[in-house]
N, C-alpha and C positions, 0 to 999 in steps of 0.2 A: 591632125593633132594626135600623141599619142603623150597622153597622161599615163603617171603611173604616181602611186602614195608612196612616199620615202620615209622610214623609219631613223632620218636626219642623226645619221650614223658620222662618227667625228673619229672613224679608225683611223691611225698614223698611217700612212702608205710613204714608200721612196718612188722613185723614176727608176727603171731599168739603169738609164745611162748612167743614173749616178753607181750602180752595183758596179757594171763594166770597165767605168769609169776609174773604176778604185786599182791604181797601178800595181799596188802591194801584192794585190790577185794576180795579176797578168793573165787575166780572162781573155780570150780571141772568140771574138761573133764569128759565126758562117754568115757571112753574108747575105747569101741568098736564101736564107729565111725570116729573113729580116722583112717587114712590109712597113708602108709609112705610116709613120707615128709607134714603132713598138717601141720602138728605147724611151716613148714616156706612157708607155703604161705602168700602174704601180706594181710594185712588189710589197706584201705584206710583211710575209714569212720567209725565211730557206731552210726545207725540207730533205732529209735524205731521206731517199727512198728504192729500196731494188726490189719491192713488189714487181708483178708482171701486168698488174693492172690496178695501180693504187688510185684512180680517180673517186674510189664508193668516199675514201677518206679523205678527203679533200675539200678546203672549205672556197677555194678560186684566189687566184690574186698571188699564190706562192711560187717560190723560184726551186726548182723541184733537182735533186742534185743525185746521178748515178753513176756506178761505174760500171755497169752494164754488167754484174755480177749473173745475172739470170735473165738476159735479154730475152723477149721472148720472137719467137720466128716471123708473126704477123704483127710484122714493125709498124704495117701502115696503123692497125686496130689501136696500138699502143699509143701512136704520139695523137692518133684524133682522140682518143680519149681524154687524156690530157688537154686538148687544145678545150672542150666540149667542158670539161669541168672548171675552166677560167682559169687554168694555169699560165703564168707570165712568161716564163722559162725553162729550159729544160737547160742543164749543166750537165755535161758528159765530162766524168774524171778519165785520164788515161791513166793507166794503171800497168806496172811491167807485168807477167805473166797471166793478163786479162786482158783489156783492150790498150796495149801499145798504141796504137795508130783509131781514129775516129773512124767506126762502120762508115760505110759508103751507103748502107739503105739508111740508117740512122739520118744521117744527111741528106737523102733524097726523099727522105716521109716528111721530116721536119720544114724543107724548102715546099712540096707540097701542101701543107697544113697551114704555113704560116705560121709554125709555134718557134719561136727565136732561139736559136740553136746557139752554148756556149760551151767551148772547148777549154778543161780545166787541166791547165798541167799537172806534171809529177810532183812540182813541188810545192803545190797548194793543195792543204788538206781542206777537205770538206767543212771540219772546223773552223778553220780560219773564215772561212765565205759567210757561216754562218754567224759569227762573230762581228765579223763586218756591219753584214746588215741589222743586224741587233743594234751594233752603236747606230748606226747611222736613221735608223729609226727611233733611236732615243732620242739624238739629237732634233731629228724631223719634229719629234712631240713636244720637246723644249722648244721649238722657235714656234711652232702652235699654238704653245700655251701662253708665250709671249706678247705672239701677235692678240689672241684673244682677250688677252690681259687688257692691253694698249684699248682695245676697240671697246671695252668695257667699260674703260674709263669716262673715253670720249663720249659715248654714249648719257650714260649716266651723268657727265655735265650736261648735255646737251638738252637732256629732261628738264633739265630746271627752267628752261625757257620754253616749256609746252611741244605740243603734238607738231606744229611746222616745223622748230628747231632740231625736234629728234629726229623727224622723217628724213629732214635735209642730211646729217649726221650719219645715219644709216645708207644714206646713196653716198654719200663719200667715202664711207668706208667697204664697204660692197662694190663699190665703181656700178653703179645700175641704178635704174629708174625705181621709185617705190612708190606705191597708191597706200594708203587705208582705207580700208572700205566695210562700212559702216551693213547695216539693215539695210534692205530693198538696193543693195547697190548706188548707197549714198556716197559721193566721196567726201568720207571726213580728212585727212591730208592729203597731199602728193609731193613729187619731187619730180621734175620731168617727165613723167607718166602719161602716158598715150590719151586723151581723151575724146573721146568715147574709150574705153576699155574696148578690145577686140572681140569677138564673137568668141573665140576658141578660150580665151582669158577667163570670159564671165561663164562659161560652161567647167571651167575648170573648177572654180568656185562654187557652183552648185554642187558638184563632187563632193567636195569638202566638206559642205554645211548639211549634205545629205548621208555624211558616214557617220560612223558608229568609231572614235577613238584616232580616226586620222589624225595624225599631226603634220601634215605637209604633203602637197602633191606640187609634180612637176610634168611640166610640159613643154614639146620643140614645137617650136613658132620659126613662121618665115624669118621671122629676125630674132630669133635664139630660142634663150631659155627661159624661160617664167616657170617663180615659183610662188605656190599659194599657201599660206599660214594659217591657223586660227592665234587670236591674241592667246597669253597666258592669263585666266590656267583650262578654260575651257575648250575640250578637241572639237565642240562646236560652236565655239563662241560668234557673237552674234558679228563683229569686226574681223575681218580678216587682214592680213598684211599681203601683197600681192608685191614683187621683185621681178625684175627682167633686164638681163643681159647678152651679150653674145655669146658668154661661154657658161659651163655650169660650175657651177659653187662645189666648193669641194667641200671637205669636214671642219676643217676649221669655220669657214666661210659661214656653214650651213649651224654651227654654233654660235654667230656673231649674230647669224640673224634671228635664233631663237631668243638669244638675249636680246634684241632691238622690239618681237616681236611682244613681248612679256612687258618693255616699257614702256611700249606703246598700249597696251590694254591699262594699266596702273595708268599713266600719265592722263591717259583720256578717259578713266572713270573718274578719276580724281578730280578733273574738272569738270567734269559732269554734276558730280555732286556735289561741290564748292558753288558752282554755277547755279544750280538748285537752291542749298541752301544760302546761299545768299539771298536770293529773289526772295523764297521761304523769310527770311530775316526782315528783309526791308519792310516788306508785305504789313509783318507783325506787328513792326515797330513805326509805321505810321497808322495805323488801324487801316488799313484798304483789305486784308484779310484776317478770317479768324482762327482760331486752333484748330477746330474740326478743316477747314482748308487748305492748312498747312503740311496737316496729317496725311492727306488725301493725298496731296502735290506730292511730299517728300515718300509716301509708306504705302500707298495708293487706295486706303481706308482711313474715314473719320473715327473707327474705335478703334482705341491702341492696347496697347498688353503692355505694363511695366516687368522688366529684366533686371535682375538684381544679380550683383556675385560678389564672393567674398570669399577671401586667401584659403585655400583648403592643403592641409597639411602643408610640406614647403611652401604652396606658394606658385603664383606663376611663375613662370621664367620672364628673360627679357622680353623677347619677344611676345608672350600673349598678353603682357601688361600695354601692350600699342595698343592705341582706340584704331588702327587700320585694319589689324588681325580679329580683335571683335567685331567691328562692322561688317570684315565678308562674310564672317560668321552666324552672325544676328541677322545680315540682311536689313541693314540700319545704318543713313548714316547717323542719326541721332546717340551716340554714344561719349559720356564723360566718365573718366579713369582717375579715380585717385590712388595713393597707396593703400594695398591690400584691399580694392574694393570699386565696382564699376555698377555705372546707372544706365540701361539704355532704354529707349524706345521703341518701340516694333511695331505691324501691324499685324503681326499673328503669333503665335507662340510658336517657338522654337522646337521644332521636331528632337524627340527625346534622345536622339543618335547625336543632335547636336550639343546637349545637356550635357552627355556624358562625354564628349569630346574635351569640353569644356573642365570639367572634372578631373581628368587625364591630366592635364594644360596649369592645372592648379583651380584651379576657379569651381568652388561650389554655388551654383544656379539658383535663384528661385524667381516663378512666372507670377505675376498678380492676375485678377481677374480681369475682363475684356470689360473699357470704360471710354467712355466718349473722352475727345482728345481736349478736349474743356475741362476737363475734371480732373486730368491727368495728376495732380499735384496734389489732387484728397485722396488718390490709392498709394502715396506712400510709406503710412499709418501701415497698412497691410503688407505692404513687402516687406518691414521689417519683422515682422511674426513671421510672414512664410520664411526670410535669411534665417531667423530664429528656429524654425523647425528644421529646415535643409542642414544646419549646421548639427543640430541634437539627432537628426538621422544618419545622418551622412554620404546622403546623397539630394542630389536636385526634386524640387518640389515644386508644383503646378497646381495652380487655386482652379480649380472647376476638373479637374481632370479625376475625380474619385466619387464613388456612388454617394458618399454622404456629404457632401457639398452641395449648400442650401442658399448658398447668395442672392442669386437667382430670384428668390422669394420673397425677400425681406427689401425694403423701400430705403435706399442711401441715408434719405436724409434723418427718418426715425433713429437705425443704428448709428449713427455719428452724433446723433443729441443723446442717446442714451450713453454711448460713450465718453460722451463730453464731462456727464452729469458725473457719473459713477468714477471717474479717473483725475477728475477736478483737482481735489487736495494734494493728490502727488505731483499733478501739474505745477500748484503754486507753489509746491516743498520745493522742487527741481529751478526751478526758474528764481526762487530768492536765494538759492544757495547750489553751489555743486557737490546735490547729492546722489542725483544718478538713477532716481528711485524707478522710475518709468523702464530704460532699459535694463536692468536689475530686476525687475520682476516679470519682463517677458522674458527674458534669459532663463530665470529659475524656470518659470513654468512651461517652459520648452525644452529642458532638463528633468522636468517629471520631480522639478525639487529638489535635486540633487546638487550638494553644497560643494561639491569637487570638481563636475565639470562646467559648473558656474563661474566659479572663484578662476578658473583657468581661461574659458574665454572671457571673459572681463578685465583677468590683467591682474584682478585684487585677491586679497589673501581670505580664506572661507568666511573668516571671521569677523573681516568688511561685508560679508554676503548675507550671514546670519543677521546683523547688526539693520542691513540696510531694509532686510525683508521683516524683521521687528516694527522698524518706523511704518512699513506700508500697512502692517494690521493694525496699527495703531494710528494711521492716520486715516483710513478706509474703515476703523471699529469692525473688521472681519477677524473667521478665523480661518486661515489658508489651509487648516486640515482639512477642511469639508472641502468636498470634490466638486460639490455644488456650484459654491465660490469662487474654487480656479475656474472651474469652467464662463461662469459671466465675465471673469476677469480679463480672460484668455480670447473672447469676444470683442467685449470693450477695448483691448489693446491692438485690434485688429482693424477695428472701425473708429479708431479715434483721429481728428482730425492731426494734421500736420502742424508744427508752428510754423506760424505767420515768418 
């Protein structure tokens, strides 16, 4: 076995033949430096060059074009050079008052070496050759990108009918056998696929899952080539995609399969967790499980953390308004999206790198405190004062992450009677008429009071703000100048229960 990690490079290459092939050149091979199979090696680039030893600059793969302006005398040193640095070709211009007629060592180093020797006449410039292969590598990248196109397609129907339908889809399109393979070398799909996996195959895979950023190794088997994947988007993810054919994949190919590879990780978390929560679902909704069970099953802890976000400045985009994009994010599938505003579920709080990703993305954060998954639905009283402060700071806010955070201390069910009691009248002002009073006054006092950036996030003009924070002293008989009062208020609005 001889593994090697491929940086699934998707360079445009031509075939020699097709260079030589091009009549317009009236290119003539020497023959006898020709070995089997060089007229389809690739050609990247075509180089002019009358250095005496240009291989330092040389990146392999080019069709290398002189007129032997400064041949130098150790011909052999010259074309192993070249052969050694992956050069395709070597083109020799004849030239009148310079090389008339092709050296004879030129020709005998070259047949030696096995570097493919082509003789350019007088009336093709170097120009020309180089032009050539510029189209014809354009062209090479258009029928690439076509093909890629095509197999993107298929693919992506193919998903719609789950992890067999994509696997099958991707060995038609590849012409090769495909496994999925799972943790402990489970196989989660196949398509013609050897089983038992081979010894050198599942050695191959430990490679993989034991590097640091690999994205694909490949390997020659008695019967071809194998190559090993991780799914997207982890270079050690726990599924790998494993492919084996007789010949190897070229750039395109090796793009076809990163796309297959990427819908196969998607395709098979998705029903991982669709599979999950459904169980989760049924479980709940005939009572054979409870919330704290649910939690455990779906988040792998009965205490959860409520996530809160809300439109920060523009706004997300399209894309972070998916519940798919917040869940890899959260680490949840528990997540609902409405406009300008999402709810999820966790079982830990989001590391603050993710906050602020989040931020970035449009979405201003905020974490509640850690509550058994029973209870879930009396801390949403609390996220809406922390959304309330994350919005008046402006930035993400975390309940227990600060020295003066006292939750901890204080018994649920006292602070939610006290709140009950002390936030009462506004309760029944709000609920016999739409006046708002409740989010209106955590707004102000999350604002520090201020009638301008209230009136702005709420939509209404100051003077509805003024108006509405009048009724709450008068229906609460406080006076909000004392500090004293926001502050019980700003409590109570935190620990007040949710409606029913």
């Amino acid at each position: 076995m001889t593994p090697n990690t491929d940086p699934l490079s998707t360079e445009v290459n031509v075939p020699l033949r097709d260079v030589v092939g091009n009549r317009e050149l009236a290119l003539e091979v020497v023959p006898e430096t020709l070995r089997p199979g060089a007229l389809d090696t690739p050609v990247r680039w075509a180089h002019v060059s009358e250095l005496q030893d240009p291989a330092p600059y040389l990146l392999g793969g080019e069709l290398i074009l002189t007129a032997g302006v400064d041949l130098p005398e150790r011909i052999d040193r010259y074309v192993r050079g070249l052969r050694d640095a992956g050069v395709t070709a070597l083109g020799f211009g004849l030239t009148p008052n310079v090389h008339e007629t092709l050296p004879e060592s030129l020709r005998r180093a070259c047949a030696r070496c096995g570097l493919p020797l082509l003789v350019v006449p007088p009336r093709t410039p170097f120009l020309a050759i180089n032009r050539a292969v510029s189209v014809a590598l354009t062209e090479a990248g258009q029928r690439e990108q076509r093909r890629i196109t095509a197999a993107r397609e298929a693919l992506t129907r193919a998903a719609g009918g789950g992890l067999g339908e994509l696997t099958s889809a991707l060995a038609a399109v590849l012409r090769c056998w495909v496994a999925l393979v799972g943790a402990g070398d489970v196989l989660a799909a196949a398509h013609d696929a050897p089983v038992p996996l081979p010894p050198s195959v599942r050695e191959l895979m430990a490679t993989v899952r034991a590097g640091s950023g690999i994205r694909s190794a490949t390997t020659e088997t008695g019967g071809g080539f194998v190559v090993v994947q991780p799914v997207y988007p982890q270079a050690t993810a726990s599924h790998l995609v494993v492919v084996g054919r007789s010949r190897r994949l070229d750039g395109a190919e090796r793009a076809i399969l990163a796309v297959g590879a990427a819908l196969l990780g998607l395709v098979g978390r998705a029903g991982s967790d669709a599979a999950e929560l459904g169980a989760a679902a049924t479980g709940l909704l005939l009572g054979r499980t409870s919330p704290g069970e649910v939690a455990r099953a779906l988040l792998g802890s009965e205490v959860v953390r409520l996530v809160a976000g809300t439109a920060y400045r523009r706004g997300p985009d399209e894309v972070a308004q998916r519940p798919d994009w917040l869940r890899a994010r959260l680490d949840t599938p528990l997540v609902s999206v409405s406009p300008g505003r999402f709810v999820a579920i966790a079982g830990s709080a989001p590391p603050v790198p993710v906050l602020e990703d989040l931020r970035a993305h449009g979405w201003l954060a905020a974490v509640g405190t850690p509550s058994p998954a029973s209870r879930a639905a009396s801390a949403g009283a609390e996220l809406e004062v922390l959304l309330s402060r994350a919005s008046a700071l402006g930035r993400p806010v975390v309940a227990g992450d600060a020295p003066l955070d006292f939750d901890a201390l204080l018994d649920p069910g006292a602070s939610r009677g006290f709140a009950s009691k002390a936030l009462e009248p506004l309760v029944v002002l709000d609920r016999a008429g739409d006046r708002a009073l409740v989010p209106t006054l955590r707004t102000w006092l999350a604002h520090h009071g201020g009638w301008e950036p209230t009136a702005a996030e709420l939509g209404v003009h100051r003077n509805s703000v003024r108006h509405r924070i009048a009724q709450v002293e008068k229906a609460l008989g406080v006076d909000l100048a004392d500090p004293e009062t926001r502050m019980r208020l700003w409590f109570a609005l935190r620990w007040i229960a949710p409606d029913p």
